[in-house]
C-alpha positions as CSV (number, residue, x, y, z in Angstrom):
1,X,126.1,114.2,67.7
2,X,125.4,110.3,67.8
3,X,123.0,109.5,64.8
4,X,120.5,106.7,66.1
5,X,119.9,103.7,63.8
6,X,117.4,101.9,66.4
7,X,117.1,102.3,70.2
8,X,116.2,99.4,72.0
9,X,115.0,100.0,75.4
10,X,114.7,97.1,78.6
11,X,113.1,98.0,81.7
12,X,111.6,95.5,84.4
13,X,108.8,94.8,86.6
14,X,108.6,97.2,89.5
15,X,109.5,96.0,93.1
16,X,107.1,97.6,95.4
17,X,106.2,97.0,99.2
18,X,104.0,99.5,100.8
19,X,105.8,102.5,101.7
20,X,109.2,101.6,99.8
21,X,110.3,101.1,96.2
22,X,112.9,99.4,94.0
23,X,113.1,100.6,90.5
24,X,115.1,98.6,88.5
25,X,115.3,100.6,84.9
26,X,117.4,97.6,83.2
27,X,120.2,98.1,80.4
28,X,120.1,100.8,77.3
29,X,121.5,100.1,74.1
30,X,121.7,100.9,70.5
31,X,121.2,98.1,67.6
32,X,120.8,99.0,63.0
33,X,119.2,95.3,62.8
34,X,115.4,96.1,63.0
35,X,113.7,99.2,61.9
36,X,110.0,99.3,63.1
37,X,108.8,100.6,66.2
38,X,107.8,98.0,68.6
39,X,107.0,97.1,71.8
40,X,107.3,92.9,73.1
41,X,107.3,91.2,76.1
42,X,110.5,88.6,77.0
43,X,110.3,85.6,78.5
44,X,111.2,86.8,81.6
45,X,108.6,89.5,81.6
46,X,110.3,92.6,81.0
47,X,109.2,94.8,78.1
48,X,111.7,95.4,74.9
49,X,110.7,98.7,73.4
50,X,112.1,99.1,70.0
51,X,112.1,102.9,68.5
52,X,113.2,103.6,65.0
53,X,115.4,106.6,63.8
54,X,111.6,108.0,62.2
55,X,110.1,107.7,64.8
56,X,112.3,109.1,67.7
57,X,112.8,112.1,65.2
58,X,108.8,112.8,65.2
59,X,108.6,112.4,69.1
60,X,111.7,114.9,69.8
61,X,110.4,117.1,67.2
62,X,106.7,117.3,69.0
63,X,108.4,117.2,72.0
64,X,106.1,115.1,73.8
65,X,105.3,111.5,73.6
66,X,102.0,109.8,73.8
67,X,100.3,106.0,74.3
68,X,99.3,105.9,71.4
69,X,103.4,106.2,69.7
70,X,103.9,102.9,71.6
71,X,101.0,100.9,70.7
72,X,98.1,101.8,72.9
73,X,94.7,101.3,71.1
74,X,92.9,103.1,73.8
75,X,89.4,101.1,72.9
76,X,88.8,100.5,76.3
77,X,89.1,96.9,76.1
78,X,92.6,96.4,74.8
79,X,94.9,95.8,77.6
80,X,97.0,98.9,77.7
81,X,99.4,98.5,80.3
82,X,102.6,97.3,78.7
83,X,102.2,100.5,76.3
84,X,101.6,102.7,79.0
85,X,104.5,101.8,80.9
86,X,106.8,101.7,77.5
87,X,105.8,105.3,76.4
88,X,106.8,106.6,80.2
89,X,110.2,104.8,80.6
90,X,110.9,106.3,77.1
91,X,109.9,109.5,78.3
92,X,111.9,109.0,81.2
93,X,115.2,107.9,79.4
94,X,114.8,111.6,76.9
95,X,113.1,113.5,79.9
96,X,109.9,115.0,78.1
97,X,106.9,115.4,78.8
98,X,103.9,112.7,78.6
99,X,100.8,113.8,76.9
100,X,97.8,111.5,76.7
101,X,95.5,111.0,73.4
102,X,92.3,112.9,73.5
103,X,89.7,110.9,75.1
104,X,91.0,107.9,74.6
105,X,89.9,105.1,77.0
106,X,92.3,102.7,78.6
107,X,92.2,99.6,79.5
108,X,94.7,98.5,82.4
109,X,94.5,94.6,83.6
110,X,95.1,93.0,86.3
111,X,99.3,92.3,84.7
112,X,102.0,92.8,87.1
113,X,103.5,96.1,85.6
114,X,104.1,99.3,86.9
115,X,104.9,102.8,84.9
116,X,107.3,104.4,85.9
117,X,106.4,108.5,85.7
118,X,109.4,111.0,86.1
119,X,108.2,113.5,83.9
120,X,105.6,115.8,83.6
121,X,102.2,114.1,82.5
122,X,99.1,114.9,80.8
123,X,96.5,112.9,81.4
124,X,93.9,115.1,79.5
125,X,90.4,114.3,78.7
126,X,91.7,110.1,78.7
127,X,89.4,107.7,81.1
128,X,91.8,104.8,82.5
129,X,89.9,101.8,83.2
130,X,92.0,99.8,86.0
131,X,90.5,96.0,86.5
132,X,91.6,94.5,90.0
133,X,89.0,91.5,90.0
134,X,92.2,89.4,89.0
135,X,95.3,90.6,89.7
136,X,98.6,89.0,89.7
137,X,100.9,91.4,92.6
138,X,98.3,93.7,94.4
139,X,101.2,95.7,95.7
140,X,102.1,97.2,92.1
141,X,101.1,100.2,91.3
142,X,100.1,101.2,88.2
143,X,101.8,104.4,88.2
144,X,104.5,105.5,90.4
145,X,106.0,108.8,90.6
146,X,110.0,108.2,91.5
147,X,112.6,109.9,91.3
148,X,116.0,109.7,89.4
149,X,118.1,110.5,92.4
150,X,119.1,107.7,94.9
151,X,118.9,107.3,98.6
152,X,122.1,106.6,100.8
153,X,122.7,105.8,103.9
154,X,124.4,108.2,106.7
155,X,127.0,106.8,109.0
156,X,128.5,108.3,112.0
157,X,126.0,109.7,113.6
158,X,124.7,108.1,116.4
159,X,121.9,110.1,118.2
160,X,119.6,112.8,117.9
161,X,118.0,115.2,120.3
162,X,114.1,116.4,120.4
163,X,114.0,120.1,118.1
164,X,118.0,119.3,117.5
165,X,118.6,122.1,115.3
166,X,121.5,120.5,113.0
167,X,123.1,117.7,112.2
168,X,126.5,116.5,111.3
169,X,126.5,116.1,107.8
170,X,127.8,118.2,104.8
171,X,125.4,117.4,101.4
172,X,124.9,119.0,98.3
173,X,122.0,120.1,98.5
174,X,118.2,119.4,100.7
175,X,117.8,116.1,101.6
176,X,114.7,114.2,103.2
177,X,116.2,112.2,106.1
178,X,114.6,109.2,107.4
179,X,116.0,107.9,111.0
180,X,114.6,104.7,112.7
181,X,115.5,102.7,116.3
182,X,114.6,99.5,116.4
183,X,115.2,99.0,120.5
184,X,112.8,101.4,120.9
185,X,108.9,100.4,120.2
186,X,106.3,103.3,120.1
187,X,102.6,103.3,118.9
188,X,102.1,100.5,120.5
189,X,99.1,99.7,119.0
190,X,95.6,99.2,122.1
191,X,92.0,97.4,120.9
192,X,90.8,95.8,118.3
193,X,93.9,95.7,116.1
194,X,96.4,95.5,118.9
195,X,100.2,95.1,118.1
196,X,103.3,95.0,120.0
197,X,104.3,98.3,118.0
198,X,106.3,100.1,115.6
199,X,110.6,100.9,115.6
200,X,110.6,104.6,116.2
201,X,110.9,106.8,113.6
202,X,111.4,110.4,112.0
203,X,111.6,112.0,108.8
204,X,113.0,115.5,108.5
205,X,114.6,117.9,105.6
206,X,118.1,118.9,106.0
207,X,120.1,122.0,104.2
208,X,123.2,120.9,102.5
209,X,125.0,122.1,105.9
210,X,122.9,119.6,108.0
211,X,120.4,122.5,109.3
212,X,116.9,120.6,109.8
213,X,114.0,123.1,108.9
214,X,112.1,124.1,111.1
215,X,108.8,124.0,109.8
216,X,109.0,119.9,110.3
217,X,111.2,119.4,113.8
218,X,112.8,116.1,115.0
219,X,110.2,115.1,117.5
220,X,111.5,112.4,119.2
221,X,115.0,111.6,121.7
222,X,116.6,109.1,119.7
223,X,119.3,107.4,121.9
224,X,120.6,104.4,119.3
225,X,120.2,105.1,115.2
226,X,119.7,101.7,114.1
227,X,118.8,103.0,110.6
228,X,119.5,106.4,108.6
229,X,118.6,106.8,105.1
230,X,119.1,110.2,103.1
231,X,117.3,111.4,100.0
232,X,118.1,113.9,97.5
233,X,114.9,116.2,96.9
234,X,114.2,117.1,93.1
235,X,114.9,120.8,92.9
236,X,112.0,121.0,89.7
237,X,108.3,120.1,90.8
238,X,106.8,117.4,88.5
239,X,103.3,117.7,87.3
240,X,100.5,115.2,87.0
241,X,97.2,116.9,85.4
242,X,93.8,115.2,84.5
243,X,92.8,112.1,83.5
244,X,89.3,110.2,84.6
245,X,90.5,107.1,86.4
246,X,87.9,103.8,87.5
247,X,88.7,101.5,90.4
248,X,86.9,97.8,89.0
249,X,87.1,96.7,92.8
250,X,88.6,93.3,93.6
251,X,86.3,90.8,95.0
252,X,88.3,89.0,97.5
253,X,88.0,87.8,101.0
254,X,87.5,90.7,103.5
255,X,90.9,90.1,105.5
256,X,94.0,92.7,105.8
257,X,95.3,92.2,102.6
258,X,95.8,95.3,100.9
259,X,95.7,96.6,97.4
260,X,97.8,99.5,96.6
261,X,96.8,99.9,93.0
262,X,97.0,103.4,92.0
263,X,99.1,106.3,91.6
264,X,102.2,106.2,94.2
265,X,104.6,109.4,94.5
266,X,107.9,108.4,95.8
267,X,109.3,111.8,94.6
268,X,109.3,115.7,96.5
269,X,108.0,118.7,94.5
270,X,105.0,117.5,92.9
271,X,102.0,118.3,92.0
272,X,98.4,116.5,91.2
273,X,95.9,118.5,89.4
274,X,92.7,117.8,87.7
275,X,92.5,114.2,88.6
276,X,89.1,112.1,89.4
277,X,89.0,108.6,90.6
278,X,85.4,106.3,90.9
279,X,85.2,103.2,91.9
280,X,82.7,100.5,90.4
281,X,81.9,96.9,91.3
282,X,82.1,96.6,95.2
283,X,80.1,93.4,95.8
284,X,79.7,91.6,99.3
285,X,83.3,91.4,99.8
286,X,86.1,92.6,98.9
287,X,90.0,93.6,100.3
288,X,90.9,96.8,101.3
289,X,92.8,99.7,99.4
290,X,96.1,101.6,100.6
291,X,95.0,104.3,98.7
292,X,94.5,105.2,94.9
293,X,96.8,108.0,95.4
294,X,99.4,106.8,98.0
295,X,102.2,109.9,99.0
296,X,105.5,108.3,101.0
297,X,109.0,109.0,101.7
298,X,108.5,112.2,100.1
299,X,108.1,116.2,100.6
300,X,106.0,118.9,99.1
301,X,103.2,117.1,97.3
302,X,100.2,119.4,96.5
303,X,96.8,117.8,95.3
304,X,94.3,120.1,93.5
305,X,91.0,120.3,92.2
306,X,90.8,116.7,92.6
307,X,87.7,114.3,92.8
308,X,88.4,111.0,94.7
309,X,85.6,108.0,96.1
310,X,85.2,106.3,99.5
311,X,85.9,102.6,99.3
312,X,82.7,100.8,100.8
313,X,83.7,99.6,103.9
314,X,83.8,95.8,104.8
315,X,84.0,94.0,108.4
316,X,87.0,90.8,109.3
317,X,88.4,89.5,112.9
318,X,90.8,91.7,114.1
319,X,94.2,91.0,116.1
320,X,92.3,91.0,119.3
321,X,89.8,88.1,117.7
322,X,86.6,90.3,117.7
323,X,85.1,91.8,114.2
324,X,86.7,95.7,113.0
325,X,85.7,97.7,110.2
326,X,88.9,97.4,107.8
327,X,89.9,100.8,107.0
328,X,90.5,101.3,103.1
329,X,91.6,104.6,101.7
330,X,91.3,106.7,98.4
331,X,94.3,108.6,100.1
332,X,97.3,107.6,101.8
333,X,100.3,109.7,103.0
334,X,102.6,107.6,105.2
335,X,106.1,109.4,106.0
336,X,106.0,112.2,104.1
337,X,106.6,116.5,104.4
338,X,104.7,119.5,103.6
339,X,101.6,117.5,101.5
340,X,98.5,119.9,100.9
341,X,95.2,119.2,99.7
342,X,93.2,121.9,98.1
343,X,89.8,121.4,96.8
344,X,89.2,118.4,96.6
345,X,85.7,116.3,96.9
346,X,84.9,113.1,96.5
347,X,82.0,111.6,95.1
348,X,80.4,110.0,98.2
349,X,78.0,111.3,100.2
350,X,80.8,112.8,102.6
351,X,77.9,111.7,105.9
352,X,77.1,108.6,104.2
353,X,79.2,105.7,106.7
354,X,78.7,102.7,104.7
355,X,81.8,104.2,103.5
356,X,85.3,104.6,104.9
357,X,86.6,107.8,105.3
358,X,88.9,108.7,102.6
359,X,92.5,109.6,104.4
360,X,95.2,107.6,106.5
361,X,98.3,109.0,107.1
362,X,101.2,107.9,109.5
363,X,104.5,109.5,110.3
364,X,104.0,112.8,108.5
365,X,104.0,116.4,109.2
366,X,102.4,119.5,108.1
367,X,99.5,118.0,106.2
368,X,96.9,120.3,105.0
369,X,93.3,120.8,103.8
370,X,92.1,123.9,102.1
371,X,88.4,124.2,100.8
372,X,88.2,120.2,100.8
373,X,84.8,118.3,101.3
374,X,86.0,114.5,102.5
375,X,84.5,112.2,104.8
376,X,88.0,112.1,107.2
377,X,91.0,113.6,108.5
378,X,92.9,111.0,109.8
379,X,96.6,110.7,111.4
380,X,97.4,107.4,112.9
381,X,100.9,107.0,113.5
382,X,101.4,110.8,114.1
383,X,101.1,114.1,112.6
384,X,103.4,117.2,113.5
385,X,101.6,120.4,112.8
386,X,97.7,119.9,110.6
387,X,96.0,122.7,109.1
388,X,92.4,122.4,107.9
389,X,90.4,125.6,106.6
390,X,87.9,126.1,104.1
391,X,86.7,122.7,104.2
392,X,83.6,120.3,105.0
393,X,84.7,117.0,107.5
394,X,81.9,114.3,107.2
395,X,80.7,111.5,109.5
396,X,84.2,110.2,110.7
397,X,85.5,113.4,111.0
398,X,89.0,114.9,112.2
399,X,91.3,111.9,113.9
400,X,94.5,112.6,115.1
401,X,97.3,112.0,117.3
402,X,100.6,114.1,116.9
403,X,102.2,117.0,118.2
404,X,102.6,120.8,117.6
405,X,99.3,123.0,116.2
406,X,96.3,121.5,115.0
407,X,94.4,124.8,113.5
408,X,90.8,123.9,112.4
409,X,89.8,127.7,110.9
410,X,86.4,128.3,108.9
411,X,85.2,124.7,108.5
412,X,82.3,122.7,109.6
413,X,82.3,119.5,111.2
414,X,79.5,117.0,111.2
415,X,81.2,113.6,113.3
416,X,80.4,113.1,116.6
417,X,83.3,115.3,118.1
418,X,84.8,117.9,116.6
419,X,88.2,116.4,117.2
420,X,89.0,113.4,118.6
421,X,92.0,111.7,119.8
422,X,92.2,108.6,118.6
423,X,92.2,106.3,121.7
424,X,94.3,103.0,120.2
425,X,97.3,105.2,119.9
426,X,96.9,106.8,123.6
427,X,94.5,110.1,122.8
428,X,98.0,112.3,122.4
429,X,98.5,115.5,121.3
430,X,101.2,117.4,122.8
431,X,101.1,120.7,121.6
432,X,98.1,123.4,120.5
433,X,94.9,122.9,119.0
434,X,93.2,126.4,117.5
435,X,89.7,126.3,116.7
436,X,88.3,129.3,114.9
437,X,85.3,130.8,112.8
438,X,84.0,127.3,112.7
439,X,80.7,125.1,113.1
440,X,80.1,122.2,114.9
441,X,77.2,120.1,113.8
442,X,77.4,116.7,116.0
443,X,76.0,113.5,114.4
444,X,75.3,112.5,118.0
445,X,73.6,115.4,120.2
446,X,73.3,113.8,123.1
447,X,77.0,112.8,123.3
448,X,78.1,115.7,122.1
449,X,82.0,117.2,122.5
450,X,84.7,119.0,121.4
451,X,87.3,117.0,121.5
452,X,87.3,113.2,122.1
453,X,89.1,110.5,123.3
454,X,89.5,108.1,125.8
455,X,92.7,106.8,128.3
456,X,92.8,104.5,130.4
457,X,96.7,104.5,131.7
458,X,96.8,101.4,132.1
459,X,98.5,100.6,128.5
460,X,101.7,101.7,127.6
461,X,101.9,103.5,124.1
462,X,105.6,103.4,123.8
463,X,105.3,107.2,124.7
464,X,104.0,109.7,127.2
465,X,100.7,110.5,126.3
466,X,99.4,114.1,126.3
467,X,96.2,116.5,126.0
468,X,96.9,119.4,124.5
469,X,98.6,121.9,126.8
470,X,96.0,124.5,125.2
471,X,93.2,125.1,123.2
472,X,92.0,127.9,122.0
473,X,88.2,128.5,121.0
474,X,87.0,131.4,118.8
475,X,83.8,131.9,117.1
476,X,82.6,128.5,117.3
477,X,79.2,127.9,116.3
478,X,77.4,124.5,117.8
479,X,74.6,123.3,115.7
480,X,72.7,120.7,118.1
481,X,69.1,121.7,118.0
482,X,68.1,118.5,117.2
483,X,68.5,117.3,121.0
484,X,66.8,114.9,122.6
485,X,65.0,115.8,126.1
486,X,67.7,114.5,128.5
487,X,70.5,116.2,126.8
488,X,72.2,118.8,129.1
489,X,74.3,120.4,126.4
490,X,77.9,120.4,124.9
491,X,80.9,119.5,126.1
492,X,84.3,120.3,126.0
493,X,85.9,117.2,126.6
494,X,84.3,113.5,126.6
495,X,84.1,111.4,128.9
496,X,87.9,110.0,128.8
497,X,88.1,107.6,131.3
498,X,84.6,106.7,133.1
499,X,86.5,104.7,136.2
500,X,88.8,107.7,137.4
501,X,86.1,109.2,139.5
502,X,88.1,110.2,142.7
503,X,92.4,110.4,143.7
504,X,91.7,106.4,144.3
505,X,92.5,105.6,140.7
506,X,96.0,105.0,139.8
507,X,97.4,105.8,136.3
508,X,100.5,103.4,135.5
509,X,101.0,105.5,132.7
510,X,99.8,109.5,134.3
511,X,98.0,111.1,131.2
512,X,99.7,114.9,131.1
513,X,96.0,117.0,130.6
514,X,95.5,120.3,129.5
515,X,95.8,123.7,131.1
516,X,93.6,125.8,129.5
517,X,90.7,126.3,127.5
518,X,90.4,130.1,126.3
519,X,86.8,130.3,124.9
520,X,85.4,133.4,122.8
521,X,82.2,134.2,121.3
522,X,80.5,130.9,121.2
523,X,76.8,130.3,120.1
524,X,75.2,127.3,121.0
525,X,72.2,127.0,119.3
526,X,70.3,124.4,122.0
527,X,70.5,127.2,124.9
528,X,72.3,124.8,127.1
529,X,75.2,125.6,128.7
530,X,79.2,124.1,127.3
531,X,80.2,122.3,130.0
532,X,83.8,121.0,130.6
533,X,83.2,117.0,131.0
534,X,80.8,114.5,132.1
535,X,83.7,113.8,134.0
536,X,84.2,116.9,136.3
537,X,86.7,115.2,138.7
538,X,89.2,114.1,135.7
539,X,89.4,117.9,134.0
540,X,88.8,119.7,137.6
541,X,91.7,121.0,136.5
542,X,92.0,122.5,133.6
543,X,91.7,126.5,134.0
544,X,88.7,127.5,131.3
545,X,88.7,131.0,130.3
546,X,85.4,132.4,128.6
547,X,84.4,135.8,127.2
């Protein structure tokens, strides 16, 4: 066995863009000059971590390593960070676990350093105080999960098909594949924050014989691959538990410039447990937040028994040149598999709208909520397959667009429809939505609806845009006794497009509506009747089965 005289350790800043990493570990190597553990900061800003034979010997023996072995003080006004990141990448380089001090309290500036976690973490009883009132790179992290494995490109295959069912490639194991064209523009975006669109894209697991599970389907016909990444999955899951976390909000214009400091997981198979974030300090303005915990390019992330805050929302000009609400997020999950949240809250008031609603997503697919109480569901860019059960949806509700199922099962809903389609990405759903054991308590009674959404076809998406083919109603309880005199009761469907009132209106871009409604045992509580629309001749129709 190699006896250690000293271990010097180098490891650099974090590259990170929103959505994509670059971890560059630096060089290992082995030195008898010095003997005291220490950690110091070069001139070009990477950290030097110095570990004596003593010391390594007491880590390995405890098998664990803590802050506090690296230098934290854990005063809660001592800046932190550069110990924090030491003790991980030295927990990386051995692989063992990270376990925090007691209640220690840390203080992490504003410094342009990231930790990088790969192994399992404690946080315990420690409260992290993270101070973004003056940072140097707001699109560090503090923390990112990553994996050791690398992603590679795959070459020679030149097309995909909708549900193909395997593709040509021979692996060593599960990979998550990501797949872009960029001739082909989709969610193109319509309204306030217009753009000209997105390069389409996929993400999908793959066997190590190519077979794409099934669970999470190609979606889309992609006639040129202009990109195709492939990324081992870790076979172990990785653990993050605990830890009392405080957002000191930045303070900076209100414009789209976002702050992704937080927890990012760039790895599959982990899990968050036991976590609470709170924010403090949001004055009269203030940027926007890509969420404290931020899941991408990854699969099978669980978060548990986790508290988490709404960002106070703040107002700028938009693409179109008119004022928008600037969406901030305490979660994001942008292309990513198989991530579940289960019983989680947050700290706001989850009907409280001078706060945004706590989850964006884009390009993802089986998400899930299980006994959660948050202010928002929310899929922008698209969602294959959603689950929510168990759970409490506040004042901005369930958003989606997507495709497949959508169950919504033993939940109540207090937004102004129980789901809506978001309109700036074309009101699409094509697949199910299955509505069961559930209540419906609009914030508006008078405007009250099921589902909502709104199409003009005049604007082209980038992609056909679909009702779902079916939806099926169970056991639905309406709560809209507090109705004003003029209301004539609930809807299924809103009002979707005011100006299609007869066969004279033309559709450029034909909306494909649903079929059926199959409706069982529903109590409203006004007495009114459910009608279909306030716009009979648009969902004249759809065939509405009630028992």
């Amino acid at each position: 066995m190699m006896k250690y005289k000293f271990l010097i350790l180098i490891f650099s800043i974090v590259n990170y863009t929103f959505g994509q990493s670059k971890n560059e570990s630096g060089n290992i190597s082995i030195t008898s000059n010095k003997t005291a553990t220490k950690v110091s900061i070069q001139d070009n800003g990477e950290l030097l971590v110095n570990v004596s034979p003593q010391d390594l010997q007491k880590i390995k023996s405890k098998a664990f390593v803590s802050y506090s072995d690296f230098g934290a003080v854990g005063d809660g006004k001592t800046d932190d960070i550069d110990a924090i990141a030491a003790t991980h990448a030295f927990a990386n380089q051995y692989q063992i676990p990270v376990k925090v001090d007691g209640k220690s309290k840390y203080y992490i500036s504003g410094k342009g350093r990231t930790a990088i976690i790969q192994t399992n973490t404690d946080f315990g009883d420690a409260s992290f105080m993270i101070d973004d009132t003056q940072v140097q790179n707001r699109n560090l992290p503090v923390f990112m999960v990553s994996s050791t494995l690398k992603s590679f490109k795959l070459k020679g295959i030149t097309s995909l098909q909708k549900n193909q069912e395997k593709i040509d490639v021979s692996l060593n194991g599960p990979h998550l594949v990501t797949v872009s064209n960029a001739t082909v523009k989709q969610y193109i975006r319509f309204g306030a924050n217009q753009n000209s669109g997105k390069a389409q894209t996929d993400i999908f697991i793959v066997d190590k014989h190519g077979y794409v599970d099934a669970k999470a389907p190609i979606i889309w016909d992609f006639n040129t691959i202009t990109d195709m990444t492939a990324l081992p999955m870790d076979s172990t899951t990785l653990t993050l538990k605990g830890g009392h976390f405080t957002t000191m909000a930045n303070k900076e214009n209100s414009k789209y410039s976002y702050y992704s400091r937080g927890i990012s997981i760039r790895r599959s198979n982990v899990v968050v447990e036991g976590l609470e974030h709170r924010i403090i300090g949001e004055g009269e303005t203030g940027a926007p937040y890509g969420g404290f915990i931020n899941i991408g390019d990854c699969a099978n992330v669980t978060v548990k028994n986790t508290l988490l805050t709404g960002h106070k929302v703040y107002k700028t000009i938009g693409a179109a040149g008119v004022p928008v609400s600037m969406g901030t997020y305490d979660l994001s999950v942008n292309k990513a598999l198989n991530v579940s949240f289960i019983n989680c809250s947050q700290t706001n008031d989850i009907n409280d709208s001078n706060y945004w609603g706590i989850l964006g997503s884009n390009y993802s697919k089986n998400l899930l909520y299980d006994g959660c109480s948050f202010s928002r569901f929310d899929a922008h860019m698209g969602v294959a397959n959603a689950t929510i059960r168990n759970s409490k949806l506040g004042h901005q509700g369930i958003n989606a667009i997507g495709s497949g199922k959508f169950i919504v099962e033993n939940s109540t809903i207090y937004s102004r429809h129980l789901i809506n389609l978001r309109p700036d990405y074309g009101s699409t759903w094509e697949g199910e939505f299955i509505i069961r054991n559930c209540t419906f308590a609009p914030s508006n009674v008078k405007m009250a609806s099921l589902i909502g959404g709104s199409y003009s076809g005049q604007h082209d998406f980038g992609y056909t845009c679909y009702m779902p083919e079916k939806i099926t109603i169970e056991n639905l309880r309406i709560d809209d006794t507090k109705s004003p005199l003029d209301y004539e009761g609930p809807a299924i469907f809103a009002n979707f497009n005011p100006k299609m009132k007869d066969e004279s209106y033309q559709e450029k871009f034909p909306y494909v509506k649903t079929k059926e409604v199959n409706i069982k045992n529903l109590n409203i509580l006004s007495g009114k009747p459910l009608r279909v629309s306030d716009n009979t001749f648009m969902f004249k129709d759809v065939k509405v089965n009630k028992q």
